[in-house]
N, C-alpha and C positions, 0 to 999 in steps of 0.2 A: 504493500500500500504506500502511495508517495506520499510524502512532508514537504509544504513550502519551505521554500530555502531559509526563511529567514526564521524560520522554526527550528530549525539544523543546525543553523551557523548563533541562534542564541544559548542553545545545549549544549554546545563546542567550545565556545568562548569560557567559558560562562559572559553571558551580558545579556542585559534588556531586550525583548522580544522589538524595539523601538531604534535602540542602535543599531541591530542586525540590519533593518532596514535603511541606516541611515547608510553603513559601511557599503552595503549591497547597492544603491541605486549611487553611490557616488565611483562606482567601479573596484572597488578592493577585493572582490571575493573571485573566486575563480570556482569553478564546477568540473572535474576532469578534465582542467587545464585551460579552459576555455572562459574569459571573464564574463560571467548574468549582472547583470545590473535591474531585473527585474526580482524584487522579493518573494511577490507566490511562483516563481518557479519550483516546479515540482522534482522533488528528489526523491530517488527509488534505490539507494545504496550507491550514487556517483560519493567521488571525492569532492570534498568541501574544503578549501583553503583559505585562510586569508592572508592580505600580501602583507610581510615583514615591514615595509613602510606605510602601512592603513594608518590612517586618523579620524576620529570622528570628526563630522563636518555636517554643518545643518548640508539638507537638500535645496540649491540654491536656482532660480532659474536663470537659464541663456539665452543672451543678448548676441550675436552676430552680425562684423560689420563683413557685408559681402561684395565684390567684384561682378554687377552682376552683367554678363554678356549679351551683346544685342541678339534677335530673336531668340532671348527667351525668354518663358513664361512665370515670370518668378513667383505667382500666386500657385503652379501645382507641388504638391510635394517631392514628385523627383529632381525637380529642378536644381537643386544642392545636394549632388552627395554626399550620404551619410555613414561620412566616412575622414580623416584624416588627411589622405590625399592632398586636397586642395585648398588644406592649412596654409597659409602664409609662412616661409619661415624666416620672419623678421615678427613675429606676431610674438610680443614679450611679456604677454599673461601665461603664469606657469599653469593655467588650466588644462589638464588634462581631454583629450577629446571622446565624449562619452555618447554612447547610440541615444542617451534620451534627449541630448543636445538637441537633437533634428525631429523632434516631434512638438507640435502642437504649436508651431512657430505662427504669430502673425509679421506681416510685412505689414513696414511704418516705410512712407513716403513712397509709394510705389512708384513706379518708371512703366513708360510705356512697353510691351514685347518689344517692339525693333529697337529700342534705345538701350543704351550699355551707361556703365557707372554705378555710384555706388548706395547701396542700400542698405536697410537694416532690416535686422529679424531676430526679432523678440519671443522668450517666453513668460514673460514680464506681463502682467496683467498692466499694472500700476502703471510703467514706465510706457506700456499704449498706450493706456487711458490719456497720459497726461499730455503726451506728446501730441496725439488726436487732438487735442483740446487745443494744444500752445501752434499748431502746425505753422498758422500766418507768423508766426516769431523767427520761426527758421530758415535763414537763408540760403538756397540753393543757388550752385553756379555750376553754368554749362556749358560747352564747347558745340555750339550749333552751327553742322556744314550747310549751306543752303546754293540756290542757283538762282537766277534771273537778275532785275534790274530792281532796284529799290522804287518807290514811288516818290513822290515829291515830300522832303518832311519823313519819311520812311523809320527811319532811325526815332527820331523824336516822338514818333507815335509810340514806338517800342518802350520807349521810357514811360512815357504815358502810360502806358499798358492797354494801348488799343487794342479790341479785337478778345481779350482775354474773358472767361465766362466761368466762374462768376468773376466779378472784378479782382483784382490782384489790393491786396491792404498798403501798398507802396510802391511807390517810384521804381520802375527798373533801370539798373544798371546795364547799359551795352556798350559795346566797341568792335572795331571789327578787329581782326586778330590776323585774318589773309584778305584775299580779292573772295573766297567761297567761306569764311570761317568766321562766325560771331561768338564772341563769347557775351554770357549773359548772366546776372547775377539778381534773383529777386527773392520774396521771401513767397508766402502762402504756393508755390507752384505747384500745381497738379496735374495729370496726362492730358494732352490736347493742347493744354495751354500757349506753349511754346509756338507751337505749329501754329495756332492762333494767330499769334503775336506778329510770326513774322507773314503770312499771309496776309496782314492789313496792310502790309509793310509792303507789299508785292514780289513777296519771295515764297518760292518753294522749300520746305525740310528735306533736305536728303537725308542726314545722321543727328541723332543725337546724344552728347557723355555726360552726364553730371559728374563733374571734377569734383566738388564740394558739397557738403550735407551740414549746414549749421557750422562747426567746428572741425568737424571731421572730413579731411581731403581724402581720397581714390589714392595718392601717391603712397607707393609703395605696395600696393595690391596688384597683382596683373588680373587679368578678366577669368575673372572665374576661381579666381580665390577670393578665401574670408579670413578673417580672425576672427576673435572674443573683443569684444567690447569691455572692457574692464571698469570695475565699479567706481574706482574715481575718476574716471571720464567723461568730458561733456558733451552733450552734442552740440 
């Protein structure tokens, strides 16, 4: 007859049916070599380990700043493997990479599919809530490729924030960067927006990067890596 694990591993310790859990979903324990980080995993006579460096550690949730690449879909869940891999390694939170990391993630500041740069993905109830709430606070900047002729005044609309829906809470920041490359810097920005913007302007979107989130620049991620967002960090 099988035993959740963390019924095993608290009769083995000896410790609190409550720490087992904690050691367990923070990755310490191993099952016939193999790390569960889920506590009712069922045990039938596997080996039960725990690792020589475990700590108790509340169960804390993850925050991920991510790389995210043009077409794709950052709202399905395969969209970030869940998995280590495409860890950053300049990413200088000693958090370890753990499978419950990649579950139950919402995306804060989303990006259009065809557009690349950088996002967040939270398991953060609170730090949604609050971020949802503050979102016109946050300034986003982006490196927008585009094509055709500006219109008369084109650019100064863009500051304006002509064309945008619903309106944007402040002044945009633009400039042009090449003969095809604007960069753009405003705060409340949401999907469409942009495109918007410069379409009043008389221009087409070919690409789009958000180089910046609030605080937080893309440099140092290539596309399709993440980090840990780490707890004294701002956005």
């Amino acid at each position: 007859m099988s035993v959740r694990l963390s019924k095993v591993l608290a009769a083995q310790l000896p410790c609190s049916r409550r720490e087992a859990e904690q050691y367990i979903a923070n990755g310490w324990v191993r099952v016939n070599g193999a790390v569960v980080e889920w506590p009712q995993h069922p045990i039938d006579g596997e080996r039960v380990e725990l690792d020589p460096d475990a700590r108790l550690e509340p169960v804390l949730p993850a925050t991920l700043v991510w790389h995210k690449p043009a077409d794709c879909d950052a709202t399905l869940p395969a969209a970030l493997p869940a998995d280590g891999r495409a860890r950053s390694a300049s990413d200088p939170s000693p958090q370890r990479v753990l499978q419950r990391h990649f579950r139950h993630l919402q995306l804060l500041f989303p990006l259009e599919t065809a557009a690349s740069g950088i996002v967040l993905l939270t398991q953060n109830a609170a730090l949604a809530a609050r971020l949802g709430e503050d979102h016109g606070r946050y300034e986003q900047e982006c490196i927008v490729e585009v094509r055709g002729d500006t219109v008369a005044g084109g650019l100064a609309g863009i500051a304006q924030g002509q064309g945008a829906t619903p309106p944007l809470p402040s002044a945009v920041k633009v400039s042009w960067q090449s003969e095809q490359r604007l960069r753009i810097a405003a705060k409340g920005l949401r999907p469409g927006q942009l495109q918007a913007l410069c379409a009043a302007a008389g221009l087409q979107t070919v690409s789009i990067r958000r180089i910046r989130l609030g605080r937080r620049p893309v440099a140092g991620l290539a596309p399709g890596e993440w980090r840990y967002l780490g707890s004294e960090e701002r956005i």
